[in-house]
C-alpha positions in Angstrom: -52.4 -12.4 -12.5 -55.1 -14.6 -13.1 -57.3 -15.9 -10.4 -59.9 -18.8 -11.6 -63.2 -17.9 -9.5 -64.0 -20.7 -6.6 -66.7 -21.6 -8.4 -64.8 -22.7 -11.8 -65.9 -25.9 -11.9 -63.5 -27.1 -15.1 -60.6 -25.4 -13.3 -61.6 -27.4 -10.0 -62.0 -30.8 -12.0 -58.4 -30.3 -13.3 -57.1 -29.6 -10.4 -58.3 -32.3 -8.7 -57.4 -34.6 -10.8 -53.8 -33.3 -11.1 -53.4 -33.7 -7.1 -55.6 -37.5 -6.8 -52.6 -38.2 -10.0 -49.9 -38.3 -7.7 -48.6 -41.7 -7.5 -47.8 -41.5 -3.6 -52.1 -41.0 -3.0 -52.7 -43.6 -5.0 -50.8 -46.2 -3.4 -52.3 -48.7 -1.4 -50.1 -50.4 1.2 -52.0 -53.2 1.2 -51.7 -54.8 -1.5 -47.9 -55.2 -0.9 -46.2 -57.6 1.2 -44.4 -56.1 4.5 -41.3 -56.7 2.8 -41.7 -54.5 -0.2 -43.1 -51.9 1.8 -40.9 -51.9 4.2 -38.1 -51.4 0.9 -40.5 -48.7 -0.6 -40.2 -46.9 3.0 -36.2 -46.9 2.9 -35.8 -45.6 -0.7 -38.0 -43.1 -0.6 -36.7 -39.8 0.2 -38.4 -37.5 3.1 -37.6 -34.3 2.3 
């Protein structure tokens, strides 16, 4: 099994950007109305 070395830093730039990719980290609540967010919040599933 492979094991990149902490200090890997081309292995730690793609994993970071592979985690600050995720669309729910990205998403900024505030530049939706209470509304939409408020329907965002009830179709998203928690679980």
């Amino acid at each position: 099994m492979y094991i990149p070395p902490k200090n890997d830093l081309e292995y730690s730039l793609k994993r970071l950007n592979g985690i600050m990719g995720i669309r729910r980290l990205s998403f900024n609540p505030y530049t939706v109305s209470d509304r939409r967010l408020l329907e965002i919040a009830e179709a998203t599933g928690w679980g």
